[in-house]
VOGU-3710 file (C-alpha; in Angstrom, 3 decimals, decimal comma):
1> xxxxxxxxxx> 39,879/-6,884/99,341  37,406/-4,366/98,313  39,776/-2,374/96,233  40,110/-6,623/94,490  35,917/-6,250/94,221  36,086/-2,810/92,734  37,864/-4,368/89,789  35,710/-7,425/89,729  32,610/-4,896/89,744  33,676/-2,121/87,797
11> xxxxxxxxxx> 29,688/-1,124/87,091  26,656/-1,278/89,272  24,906/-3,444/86,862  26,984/-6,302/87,830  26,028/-5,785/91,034  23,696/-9,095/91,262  27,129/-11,221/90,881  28,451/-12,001/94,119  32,342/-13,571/94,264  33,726/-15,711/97,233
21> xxxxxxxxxx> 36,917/-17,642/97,982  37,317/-20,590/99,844  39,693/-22,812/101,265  40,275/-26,562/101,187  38,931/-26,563/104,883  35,399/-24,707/103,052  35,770/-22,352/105,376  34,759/-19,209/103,489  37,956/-16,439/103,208  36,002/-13,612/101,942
31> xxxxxxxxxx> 32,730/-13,155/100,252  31,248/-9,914/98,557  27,362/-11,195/99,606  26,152/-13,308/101,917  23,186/-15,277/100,251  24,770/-18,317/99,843  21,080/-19,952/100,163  21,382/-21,906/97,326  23,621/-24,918/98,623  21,576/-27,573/100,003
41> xxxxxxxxxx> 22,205/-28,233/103,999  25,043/-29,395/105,822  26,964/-28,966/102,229  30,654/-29,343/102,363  31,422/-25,931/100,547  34,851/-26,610/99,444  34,266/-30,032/97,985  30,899/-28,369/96,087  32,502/-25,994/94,532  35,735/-27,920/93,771
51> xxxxxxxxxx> 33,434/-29,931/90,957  32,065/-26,781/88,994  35,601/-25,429/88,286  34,892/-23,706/84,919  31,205/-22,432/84,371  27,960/-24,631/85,317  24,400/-24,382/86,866  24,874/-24,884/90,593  21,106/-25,041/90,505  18,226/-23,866/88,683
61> xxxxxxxxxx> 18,500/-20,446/89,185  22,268/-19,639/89,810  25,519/-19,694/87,814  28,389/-20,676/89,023  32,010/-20,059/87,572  35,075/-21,001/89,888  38,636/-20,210/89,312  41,334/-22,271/91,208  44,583/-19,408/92,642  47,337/-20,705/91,955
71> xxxxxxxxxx> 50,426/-21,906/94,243  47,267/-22,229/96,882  44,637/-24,470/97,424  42,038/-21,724/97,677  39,245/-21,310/95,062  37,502/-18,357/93,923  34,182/-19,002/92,292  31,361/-16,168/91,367  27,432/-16,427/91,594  24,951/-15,017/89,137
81> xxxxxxxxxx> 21,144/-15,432/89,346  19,736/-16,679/85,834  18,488/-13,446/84,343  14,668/-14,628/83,122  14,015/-14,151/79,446  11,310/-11,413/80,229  14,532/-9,031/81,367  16,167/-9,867/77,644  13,004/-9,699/75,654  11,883/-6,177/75,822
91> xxxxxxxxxx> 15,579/-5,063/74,543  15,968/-7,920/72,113  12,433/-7,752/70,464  13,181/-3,751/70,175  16,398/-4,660/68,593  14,438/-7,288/66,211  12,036/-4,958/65,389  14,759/-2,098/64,561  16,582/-4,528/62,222  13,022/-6,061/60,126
101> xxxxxxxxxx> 11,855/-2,695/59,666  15,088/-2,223/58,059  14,838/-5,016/56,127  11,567/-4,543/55,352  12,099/-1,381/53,912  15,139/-2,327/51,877  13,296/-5,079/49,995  10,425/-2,932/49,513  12,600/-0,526/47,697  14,850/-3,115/45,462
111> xxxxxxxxxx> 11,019/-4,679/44,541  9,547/-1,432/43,664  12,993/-0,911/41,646  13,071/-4,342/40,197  9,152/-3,762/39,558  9,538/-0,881/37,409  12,371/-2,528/35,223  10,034/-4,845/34,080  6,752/-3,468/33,843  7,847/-0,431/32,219
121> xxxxxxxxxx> 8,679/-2,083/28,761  5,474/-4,563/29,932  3,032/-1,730/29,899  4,851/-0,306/26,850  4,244/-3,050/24,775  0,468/-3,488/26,097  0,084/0,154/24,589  1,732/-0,740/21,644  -1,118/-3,410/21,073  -3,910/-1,052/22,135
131> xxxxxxxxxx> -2,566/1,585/19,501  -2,369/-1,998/16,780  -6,121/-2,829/17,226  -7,087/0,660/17,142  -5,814/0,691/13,565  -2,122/1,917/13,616  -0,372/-1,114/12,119  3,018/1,055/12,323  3,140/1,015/16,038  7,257/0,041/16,700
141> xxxxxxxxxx> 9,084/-0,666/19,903  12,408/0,323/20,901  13,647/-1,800/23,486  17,450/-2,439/23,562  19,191/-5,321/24,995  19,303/-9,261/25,224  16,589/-10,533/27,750  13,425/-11,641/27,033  11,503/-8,267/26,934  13,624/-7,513/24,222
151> xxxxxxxxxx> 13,282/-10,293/22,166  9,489/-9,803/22,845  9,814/-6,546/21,332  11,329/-7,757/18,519  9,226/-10,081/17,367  6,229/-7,654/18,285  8,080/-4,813/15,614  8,031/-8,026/13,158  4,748/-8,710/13,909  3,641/-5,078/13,412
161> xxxxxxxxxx> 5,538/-4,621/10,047  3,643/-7,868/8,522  0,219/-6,527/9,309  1,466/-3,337/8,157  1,895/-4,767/4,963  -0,604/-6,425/4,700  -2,988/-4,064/5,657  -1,596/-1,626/2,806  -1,286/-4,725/-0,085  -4,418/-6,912/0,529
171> xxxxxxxxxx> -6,890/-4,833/2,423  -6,031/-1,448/0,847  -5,712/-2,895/-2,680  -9,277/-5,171/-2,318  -10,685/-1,137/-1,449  -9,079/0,427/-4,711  -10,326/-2,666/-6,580  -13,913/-2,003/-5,609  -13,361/1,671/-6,276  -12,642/0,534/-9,866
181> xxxxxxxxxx> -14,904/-1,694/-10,018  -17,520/0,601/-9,080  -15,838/3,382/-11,642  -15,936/0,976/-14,191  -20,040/0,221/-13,376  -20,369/4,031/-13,418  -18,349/4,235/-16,763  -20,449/0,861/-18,553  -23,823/3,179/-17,963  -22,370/6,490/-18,916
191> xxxxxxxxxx> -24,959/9,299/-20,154  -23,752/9,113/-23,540  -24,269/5,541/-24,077  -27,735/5,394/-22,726  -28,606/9,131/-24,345  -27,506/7,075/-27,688  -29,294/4,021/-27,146  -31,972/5,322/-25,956  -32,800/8,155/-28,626  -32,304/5,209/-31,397
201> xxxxxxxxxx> -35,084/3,698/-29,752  -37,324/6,677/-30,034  -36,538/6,763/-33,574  -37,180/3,617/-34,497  -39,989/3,725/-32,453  -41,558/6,932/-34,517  -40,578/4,956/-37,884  -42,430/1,510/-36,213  -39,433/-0,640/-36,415  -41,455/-2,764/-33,247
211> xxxxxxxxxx> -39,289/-5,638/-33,887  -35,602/-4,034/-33,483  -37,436/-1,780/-30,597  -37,962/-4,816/-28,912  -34,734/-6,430/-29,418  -32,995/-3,320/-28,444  -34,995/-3,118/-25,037  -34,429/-6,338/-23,881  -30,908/-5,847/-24,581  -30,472/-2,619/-22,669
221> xxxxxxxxxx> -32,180/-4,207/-20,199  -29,936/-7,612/-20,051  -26,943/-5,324/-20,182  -27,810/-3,132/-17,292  -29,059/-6,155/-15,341  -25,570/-7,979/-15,980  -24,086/-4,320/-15,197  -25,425/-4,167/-11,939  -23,254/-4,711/-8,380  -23,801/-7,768/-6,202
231> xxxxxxxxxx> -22,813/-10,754/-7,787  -18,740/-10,032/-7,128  -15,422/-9,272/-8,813  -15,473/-12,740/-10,714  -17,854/-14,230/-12,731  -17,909/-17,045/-15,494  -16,857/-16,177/-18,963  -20,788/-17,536/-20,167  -21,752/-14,768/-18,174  -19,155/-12,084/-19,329
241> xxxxxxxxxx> -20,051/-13,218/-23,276  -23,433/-12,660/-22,596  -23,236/-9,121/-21,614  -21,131/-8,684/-24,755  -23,530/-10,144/-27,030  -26,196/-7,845/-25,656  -23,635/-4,611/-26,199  -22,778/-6,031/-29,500  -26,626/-6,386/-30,152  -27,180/-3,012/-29,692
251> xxxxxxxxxx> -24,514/-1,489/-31,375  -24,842/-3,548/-34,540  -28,834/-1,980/-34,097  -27,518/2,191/-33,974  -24,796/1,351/-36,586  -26,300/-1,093/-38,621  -23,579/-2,211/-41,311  -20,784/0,599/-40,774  -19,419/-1,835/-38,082  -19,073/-5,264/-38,924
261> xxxxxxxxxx> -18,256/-7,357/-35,245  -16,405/-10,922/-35,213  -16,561/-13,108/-31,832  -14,862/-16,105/-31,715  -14,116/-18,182/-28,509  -12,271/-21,467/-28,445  -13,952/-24,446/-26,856  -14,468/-25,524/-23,135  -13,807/-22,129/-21,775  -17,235/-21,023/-20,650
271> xxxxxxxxxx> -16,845/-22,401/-16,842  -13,358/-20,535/-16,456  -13,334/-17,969/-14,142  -12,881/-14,297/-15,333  -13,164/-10,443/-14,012  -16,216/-9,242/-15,104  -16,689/-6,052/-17,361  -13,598/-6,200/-18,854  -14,844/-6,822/-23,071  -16,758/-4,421/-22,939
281> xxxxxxxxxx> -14,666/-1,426/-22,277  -12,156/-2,197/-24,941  -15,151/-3,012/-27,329  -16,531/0,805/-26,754  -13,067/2,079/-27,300  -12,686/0,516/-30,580  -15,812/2,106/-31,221  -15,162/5,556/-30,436  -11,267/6,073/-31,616  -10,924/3,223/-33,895
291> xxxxxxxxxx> -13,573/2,545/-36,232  -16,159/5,630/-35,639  -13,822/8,168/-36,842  -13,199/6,854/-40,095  -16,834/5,997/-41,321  -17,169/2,554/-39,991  -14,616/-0,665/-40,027  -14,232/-3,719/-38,436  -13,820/-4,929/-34,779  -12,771/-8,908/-33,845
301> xxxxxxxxxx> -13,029/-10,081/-30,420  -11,083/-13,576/-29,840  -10,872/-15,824/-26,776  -8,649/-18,650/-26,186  -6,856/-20,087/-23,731  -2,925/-20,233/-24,212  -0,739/-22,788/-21,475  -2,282/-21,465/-18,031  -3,818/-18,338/-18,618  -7,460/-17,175/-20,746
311> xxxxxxxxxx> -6,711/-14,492/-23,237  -9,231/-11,903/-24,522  -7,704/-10,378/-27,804  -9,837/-7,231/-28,827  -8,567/-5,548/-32,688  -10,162/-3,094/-34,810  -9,393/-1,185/-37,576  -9,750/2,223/-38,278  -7,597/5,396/-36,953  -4,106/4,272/-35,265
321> xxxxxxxxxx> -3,615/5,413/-31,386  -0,949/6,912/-30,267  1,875/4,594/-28,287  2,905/7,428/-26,433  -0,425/8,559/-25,474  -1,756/4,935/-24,463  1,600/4,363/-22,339  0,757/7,673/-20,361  -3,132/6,678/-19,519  -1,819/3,659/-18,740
331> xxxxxxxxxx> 0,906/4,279/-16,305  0,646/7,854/-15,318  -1,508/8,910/-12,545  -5,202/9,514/-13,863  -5,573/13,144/-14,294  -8,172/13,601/-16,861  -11,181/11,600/-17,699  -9,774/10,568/-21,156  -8,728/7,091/-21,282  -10,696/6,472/-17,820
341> xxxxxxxxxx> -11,648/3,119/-19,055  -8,530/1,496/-20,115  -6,688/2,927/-17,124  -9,245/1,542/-14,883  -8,964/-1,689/-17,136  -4,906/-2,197/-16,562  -5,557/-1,287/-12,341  -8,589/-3,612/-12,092  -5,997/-6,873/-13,580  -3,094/-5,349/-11,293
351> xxxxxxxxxx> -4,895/-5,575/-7,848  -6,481/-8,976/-8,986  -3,401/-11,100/-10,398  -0,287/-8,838/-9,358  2,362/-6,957/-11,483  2,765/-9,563/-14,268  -0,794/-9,070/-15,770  -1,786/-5,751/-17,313  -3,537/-4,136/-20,201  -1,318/-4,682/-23,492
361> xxxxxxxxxx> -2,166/-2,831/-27,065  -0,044/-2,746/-29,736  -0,193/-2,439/-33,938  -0,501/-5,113/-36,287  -1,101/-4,986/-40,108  -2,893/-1,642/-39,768  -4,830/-2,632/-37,065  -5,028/-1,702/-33,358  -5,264/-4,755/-30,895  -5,672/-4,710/-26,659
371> xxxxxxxxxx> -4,750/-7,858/-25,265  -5,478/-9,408/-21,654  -4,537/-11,999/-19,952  -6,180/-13,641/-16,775  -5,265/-16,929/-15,015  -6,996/-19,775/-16,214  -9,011/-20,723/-12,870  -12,798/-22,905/-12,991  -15,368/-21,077/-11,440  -16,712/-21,883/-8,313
381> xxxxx> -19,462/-20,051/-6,685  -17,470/-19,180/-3,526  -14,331/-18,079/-5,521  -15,799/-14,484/-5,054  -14,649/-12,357/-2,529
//
């Protein structure tokens, strides 16, 4: 029988189980313990144990499996003390512990992976837009793929390209059109104009022509008042004719009748909108290499309006130009200070209205005429910018 327990008990911790058999009469056959403490008195062992054949809870604090041997009616049935959950909980909760750490660790790894996936192309587009407002409109990203971040990217390189242009074509252009603007102010009061003007004053001052002194003054002065900065790129044409009227005024004075002048402007145009200091630039070059150089002659100035656009029409006769001089001041880059004024003339109408308006010249019946060509807008006091 012990060599039978040996098997049953093939480790000392199952030592706490105790096995019995019994017969039909209860009278117990062999037994590996004797605590049998847990049947209530005057128990009839057999009949007890017959009713928990398989495994149940013979009471609260024992389990109880029996096994019926065949051919006999003897039963063997084993006891085992209900372990406490204290006993389980020390290795269970180290077990527990062992496999959350784990888990723990695992996720904290595939989130600082998954983390970097997507903030990396995150942070790369918020230094993309840092580097945008700092100025550098041609800031790209390179992000390949279909998600979101790449479409994000995308659009941001679209984004960037836009304000890229249109940093270059509106912003850049309004700065080279106040550079000309300012060239052409510069160019309006040059030394030579005012040395002239001003030394035919003195002279007719010494021969006490009071009268045409005074005219002349309050010409200069008109003209240099309409000359000066502040009051925009546009202004109405009233305003442009009287600055020409006052140049015209003064130049009739120095060359009295070697240059005979012509103005004519067609009706209901004087409220139409119009870049300033244009006339008078093409009026001092008629001057100077038209009509000067040949003893005197005659210079027209005509304004009308034809379909959707005002025209200023400047001729003079005198000394021809020549074409392939006037197309290299007027599309070559400015290298020299002759022609300053008409080149600044055709860049000043380019960065205004675009490509299609420019300076045109050309020859007719022995005469030299500039033509240009504005879009016929009202004025309106806000209109400059």
């Amino acid at each position: 029988m012990n060599s039978l327990y040996n098997i049953l008990l093939p480790s000392p911790e199952l030592d706490q189980i105790s096995y019995h058999i019994v017969n039909a009469d209860g009278i117990i056959l062999s037994t590996h313990s004797e605590a049998l403490n847990f049947l209530p008195d005057n128990t009839d062992i057999y009949t007890y144990v017959q009713r928990g054949i398989g495994t149940c809870l013979a009471e609260n604090s024992v389990y109880m499996s029996v096994y019926p041997i065949e051919k006999t009616d003897w039963l063997i049935f084993s006891l085992a003390p209900v372990v406490p959950e204290t006993s389980l909980s020390k290795a269970m909760l180290s077990n527990v512990f062992f496999a959350a750490t784990i888990c723990i660790c695992v996720c904290l790894l595939i989130a600082v992976l998954f983390g970097n996936i997507v903030t990396k192309p995150l942070k790369e587009i918020g230094d993309k837009m840092c580097s945008i407002s700092a100025g550098n409109f041609s800031s790209k990203m390179e992000l390949k793929g279909n998600d979101e971040l790449s479409l994000l990217a995308q659009q941001f390189n679209a984004m960037s390209a836009k304000l890229d242009f249109l940093y270059n074509e509106v912003f850049q252009s309004q700065l080279r059109l106040k550079e000309a603007e300012i060239s052409t102010l510069v160019s309006q009061m040059n030394p030579h104009f005012l040395y002239n003007t001003l030394d035919t004053i003195y002279w007719m001052a010494k021969s006490n022509q009071t009268d045409a002194v005074s005219e002349m003054v309050s010409n200069l002065s008109k003209l240099m008042r309409l000359s000066m900065p502040g009051s925009g790129d546009y202004i109405p044409l009233a305003t442009e004719l009287e600055h020409i009227r006052c140049y015209i005024a003064i130049q009739k004075i120095r060359f009295q009748d070697q240059i005979i002048f012509s103005l004519n402007i067609a009706d209901g145009l004087l409220k139409y909108r119009v870049l300033k200091l244009i006339l008078q630039p093409l009026i001092e070059n008629a001057i100077v290499h038209g009509v000067t150089p040949v003893g005197g002659g005659a210079i027209g100035i005509d304004i009308y309006q034809d379909t959707d656009e005002i025209v200023y029409r400047v001729t003079n006769t005198g000394k021809l130009l020549d074409t392939e001089e006037l197309h290299r001041l007027l599309c070559e880059p400015q290298t020299e200070k002759k022609g300053f004024a008409l080149k600044n003339i055709n860049e000043r109408l380019r960065l205004s209205y675009g490509k299609k308006y420019h300076l045109e010249f050309g020859f007719e019946a022995g005469r030299t005429f500039f033509t240009v060509r504005q879009p016929a807008v009202p004025f309106k006091e806000d209109s400059n910018a």
